[in-house]
DSSP file (Angstrom, degrees, kcal/mol; ACC not computed):
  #  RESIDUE AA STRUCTURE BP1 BP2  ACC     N-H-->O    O-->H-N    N-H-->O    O-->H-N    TCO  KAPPA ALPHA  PHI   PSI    X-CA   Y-CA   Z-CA
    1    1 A X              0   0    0      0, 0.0    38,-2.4     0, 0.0    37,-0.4   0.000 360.0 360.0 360.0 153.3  -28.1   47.9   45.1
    2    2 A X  B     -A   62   0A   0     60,-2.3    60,-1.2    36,-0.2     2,-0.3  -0.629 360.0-153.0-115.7-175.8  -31.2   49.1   43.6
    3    3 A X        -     0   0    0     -2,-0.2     2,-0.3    58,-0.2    58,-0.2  -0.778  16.5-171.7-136.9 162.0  -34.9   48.9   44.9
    4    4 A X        -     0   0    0     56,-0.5    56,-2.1    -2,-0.3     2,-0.5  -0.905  11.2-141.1-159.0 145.4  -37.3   48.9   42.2
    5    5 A X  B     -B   59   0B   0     -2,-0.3     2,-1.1    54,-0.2    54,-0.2  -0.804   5.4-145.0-113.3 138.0  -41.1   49.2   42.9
    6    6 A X     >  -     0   0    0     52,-3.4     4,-0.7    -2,-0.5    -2,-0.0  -0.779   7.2-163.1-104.5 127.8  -43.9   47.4   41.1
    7    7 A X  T  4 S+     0   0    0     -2,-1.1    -1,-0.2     2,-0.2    51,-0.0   0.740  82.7  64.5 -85.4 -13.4  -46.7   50.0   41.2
    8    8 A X  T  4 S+     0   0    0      1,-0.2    -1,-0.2    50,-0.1    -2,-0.1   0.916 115.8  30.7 -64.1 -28.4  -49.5   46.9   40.3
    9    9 A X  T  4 S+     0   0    0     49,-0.1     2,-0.6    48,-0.1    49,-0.2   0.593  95.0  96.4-101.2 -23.1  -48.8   45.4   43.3
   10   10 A X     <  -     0   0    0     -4,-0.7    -5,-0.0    48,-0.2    44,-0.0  -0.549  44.9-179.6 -68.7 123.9  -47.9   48.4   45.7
   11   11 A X        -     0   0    0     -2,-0.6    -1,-0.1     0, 0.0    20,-0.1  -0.186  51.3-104.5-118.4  28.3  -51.5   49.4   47.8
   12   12 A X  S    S+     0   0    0      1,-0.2    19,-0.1    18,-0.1    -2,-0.1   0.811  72.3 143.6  61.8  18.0  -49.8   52.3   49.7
   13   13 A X        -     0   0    0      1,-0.1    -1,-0.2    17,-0.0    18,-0.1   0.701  50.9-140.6 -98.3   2.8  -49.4   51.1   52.9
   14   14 A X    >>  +     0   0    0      1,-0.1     4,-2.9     3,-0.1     3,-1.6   0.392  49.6 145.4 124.0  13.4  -46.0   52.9   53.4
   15   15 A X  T 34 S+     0   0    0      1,-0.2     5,-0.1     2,-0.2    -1,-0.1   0.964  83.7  48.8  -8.4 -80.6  -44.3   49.7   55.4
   16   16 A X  T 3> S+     0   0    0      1,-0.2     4,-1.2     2,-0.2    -1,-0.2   0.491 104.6  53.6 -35.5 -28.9  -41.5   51.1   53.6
   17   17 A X  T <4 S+     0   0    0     -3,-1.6    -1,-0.2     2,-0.2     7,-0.2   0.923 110.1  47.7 -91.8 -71.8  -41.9   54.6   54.6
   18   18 A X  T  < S+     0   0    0     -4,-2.9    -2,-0.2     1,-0.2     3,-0.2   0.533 112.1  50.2 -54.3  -8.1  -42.0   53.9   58.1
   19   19 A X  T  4 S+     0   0    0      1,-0.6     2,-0.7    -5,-0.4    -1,-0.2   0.694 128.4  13.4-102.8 -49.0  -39.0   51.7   57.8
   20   20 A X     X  -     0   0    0     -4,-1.2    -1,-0.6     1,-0.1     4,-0.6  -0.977  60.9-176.0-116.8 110.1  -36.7   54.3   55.8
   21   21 A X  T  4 S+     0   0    0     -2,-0.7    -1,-0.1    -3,-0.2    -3,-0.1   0.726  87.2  47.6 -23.8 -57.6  -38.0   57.7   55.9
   22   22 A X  T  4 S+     0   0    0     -3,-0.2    -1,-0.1     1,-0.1     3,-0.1   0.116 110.1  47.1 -92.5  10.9  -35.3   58.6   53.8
   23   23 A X  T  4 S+     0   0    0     -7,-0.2    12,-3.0     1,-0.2     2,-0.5   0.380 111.1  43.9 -84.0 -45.4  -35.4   56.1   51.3
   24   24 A X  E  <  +C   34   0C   0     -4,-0.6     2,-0.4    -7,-0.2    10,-0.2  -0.946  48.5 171.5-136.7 154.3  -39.0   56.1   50.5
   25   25 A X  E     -C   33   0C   0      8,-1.9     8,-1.9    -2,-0.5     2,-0.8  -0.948  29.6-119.7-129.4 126.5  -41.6   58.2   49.9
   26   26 A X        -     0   0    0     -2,-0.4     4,-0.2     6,-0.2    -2,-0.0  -0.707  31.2-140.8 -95.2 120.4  -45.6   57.9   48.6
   27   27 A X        -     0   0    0     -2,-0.8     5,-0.1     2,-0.2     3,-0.1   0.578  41.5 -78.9 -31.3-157.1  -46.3   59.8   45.5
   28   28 A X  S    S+     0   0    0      1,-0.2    -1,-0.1     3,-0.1    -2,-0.0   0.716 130.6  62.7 -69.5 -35.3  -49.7   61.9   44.9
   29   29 A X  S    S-     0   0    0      2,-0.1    -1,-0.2     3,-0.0    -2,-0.2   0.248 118.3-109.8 -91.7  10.4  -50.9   58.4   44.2
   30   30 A X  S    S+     0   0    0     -4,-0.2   -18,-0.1    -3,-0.1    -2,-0.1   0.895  75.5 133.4  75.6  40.2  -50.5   57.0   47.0
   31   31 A X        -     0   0    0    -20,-0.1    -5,-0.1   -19,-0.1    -3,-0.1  -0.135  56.1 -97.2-124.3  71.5  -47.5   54.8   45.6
   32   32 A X        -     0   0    0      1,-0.1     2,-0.7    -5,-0.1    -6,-0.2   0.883  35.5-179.2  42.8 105.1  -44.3   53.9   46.6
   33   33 A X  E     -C   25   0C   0     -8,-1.9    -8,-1.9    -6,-0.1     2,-0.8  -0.906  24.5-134.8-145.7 136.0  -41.0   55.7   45.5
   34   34 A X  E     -C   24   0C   0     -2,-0.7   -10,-0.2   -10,-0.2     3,-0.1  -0.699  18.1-162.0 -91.4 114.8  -37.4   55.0   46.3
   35   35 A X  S    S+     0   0    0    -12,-3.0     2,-0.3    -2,-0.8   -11,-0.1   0.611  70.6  43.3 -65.0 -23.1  -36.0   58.1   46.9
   36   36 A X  S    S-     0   0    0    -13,-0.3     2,-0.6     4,-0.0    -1,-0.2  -0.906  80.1-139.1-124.9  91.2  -32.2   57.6   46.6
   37   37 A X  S    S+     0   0    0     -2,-0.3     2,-0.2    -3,-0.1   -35,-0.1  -0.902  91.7  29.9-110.6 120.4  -30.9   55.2   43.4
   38   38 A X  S    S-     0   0    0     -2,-0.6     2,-0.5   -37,-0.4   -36,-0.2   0.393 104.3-119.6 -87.0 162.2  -28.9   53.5   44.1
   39   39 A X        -     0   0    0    -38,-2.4    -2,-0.1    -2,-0.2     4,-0.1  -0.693  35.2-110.2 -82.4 133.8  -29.6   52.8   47.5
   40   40 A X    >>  -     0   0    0     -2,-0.5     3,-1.7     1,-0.1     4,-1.0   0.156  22.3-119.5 -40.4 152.8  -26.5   54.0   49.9
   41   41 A X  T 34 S+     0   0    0      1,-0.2     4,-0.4     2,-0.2    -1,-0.1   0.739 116.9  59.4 -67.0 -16.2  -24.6   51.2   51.5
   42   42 A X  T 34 S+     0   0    0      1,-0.2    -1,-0.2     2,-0.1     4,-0.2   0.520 115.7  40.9 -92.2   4.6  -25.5   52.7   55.3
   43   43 A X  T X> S+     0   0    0     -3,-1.7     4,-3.1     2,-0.1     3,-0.7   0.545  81.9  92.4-111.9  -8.9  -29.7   52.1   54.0
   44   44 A X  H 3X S+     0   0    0     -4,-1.0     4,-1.7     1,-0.2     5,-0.3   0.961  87.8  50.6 -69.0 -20.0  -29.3   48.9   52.3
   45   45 A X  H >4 S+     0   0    0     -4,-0.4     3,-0.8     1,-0.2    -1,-0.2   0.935 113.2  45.9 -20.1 -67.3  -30.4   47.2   56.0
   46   46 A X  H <> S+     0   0    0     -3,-0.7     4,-1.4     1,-0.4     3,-0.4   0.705 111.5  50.4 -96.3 -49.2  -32.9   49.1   56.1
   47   47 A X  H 3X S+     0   0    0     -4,-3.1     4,-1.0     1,-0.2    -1,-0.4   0.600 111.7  46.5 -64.4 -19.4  -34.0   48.4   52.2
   48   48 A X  H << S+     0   0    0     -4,-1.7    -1,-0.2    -3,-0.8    -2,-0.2   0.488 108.3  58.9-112.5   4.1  -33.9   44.7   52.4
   49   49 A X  H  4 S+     0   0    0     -3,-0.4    -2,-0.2    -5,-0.3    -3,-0.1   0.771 110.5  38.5 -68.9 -38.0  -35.7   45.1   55.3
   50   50 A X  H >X S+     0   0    0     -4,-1.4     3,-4.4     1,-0.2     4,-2.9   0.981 107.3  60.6 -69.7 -60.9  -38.5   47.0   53.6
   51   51 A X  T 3< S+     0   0    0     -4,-1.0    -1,-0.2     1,-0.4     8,-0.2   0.800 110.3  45.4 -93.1 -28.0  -38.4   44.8   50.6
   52   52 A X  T 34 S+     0   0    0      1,-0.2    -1,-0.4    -5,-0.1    -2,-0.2   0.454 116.3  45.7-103.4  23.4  -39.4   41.4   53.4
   53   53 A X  T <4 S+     0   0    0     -3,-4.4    -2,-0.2     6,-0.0    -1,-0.2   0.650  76.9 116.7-133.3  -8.5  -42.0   43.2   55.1
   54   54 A X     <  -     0   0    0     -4,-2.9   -44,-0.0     1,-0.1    -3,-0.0  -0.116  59.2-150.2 -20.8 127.5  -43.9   44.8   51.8
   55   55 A X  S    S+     0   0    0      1,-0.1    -1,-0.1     2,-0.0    -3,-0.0   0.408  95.9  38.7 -98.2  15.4  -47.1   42.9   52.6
   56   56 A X  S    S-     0   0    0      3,-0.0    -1,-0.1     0, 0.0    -2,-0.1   0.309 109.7-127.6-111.5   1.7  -47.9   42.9   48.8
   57   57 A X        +     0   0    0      1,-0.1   -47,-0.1    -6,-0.1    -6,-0.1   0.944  61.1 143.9  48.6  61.1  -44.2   42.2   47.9
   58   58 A X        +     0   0    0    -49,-0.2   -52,-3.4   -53,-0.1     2,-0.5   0.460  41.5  86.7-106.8  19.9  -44.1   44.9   45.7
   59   59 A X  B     -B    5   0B   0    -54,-0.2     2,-0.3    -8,-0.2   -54,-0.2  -0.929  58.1-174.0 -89.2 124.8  -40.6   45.9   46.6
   60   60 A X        -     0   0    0    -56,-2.1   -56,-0.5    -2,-0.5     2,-0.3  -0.937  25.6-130.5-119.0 151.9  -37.8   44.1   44.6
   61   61 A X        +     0   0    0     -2,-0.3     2,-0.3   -58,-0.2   -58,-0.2  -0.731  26.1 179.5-111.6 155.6  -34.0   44.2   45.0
   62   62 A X  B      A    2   0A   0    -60,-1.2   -60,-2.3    -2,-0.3   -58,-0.0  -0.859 360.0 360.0-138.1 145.1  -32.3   44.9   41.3
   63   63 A X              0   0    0     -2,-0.3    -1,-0.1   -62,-0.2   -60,-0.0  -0.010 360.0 360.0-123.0 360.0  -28.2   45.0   41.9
C-alpha cells in the first residue's frame, strides 16, 4: 500500500506523526510526508489508522 498526502488539505497537525513516528514526518513546511513508500506490511495498521484520524482527511490510501 501507498499513502499519498494532499498538501492543500494537510494543516500540520502531525495526527499522523504521533501515530507512526516512523512513517511520517513534517517537512520545513510544516506538511506531512510519508517517510517509507510503499508503506511496510508491519505499519500499514498504523497507516490506515492515520489516514481515519487526519482531521482534514488529507491522507489517502493509493495500492
Amino acid at each position: 500500500m501507498r499513502v499519498e498526502v494532499d498538501r492543500d488539505r494537510c494543516e500540520g497537525n502531525a495526527i499522523c506523526v504521533g501515530i507512526d513516528p516512523e512513517l511520517f514526518e513534517l517537512d520545513d513546511e510544516d506538511y506531512a510526508v510519508v517517510k517509507i513508500d510503499p508503506v511496510p506490511a508491519d505499519h500499514e495498521e498504523r497507516a490506515e489508522q492515520a489516514i481515519a484520524e487526519c482531521p482534514r482527511a488529507a491522507l489517502k490510501r493509493r495500492d
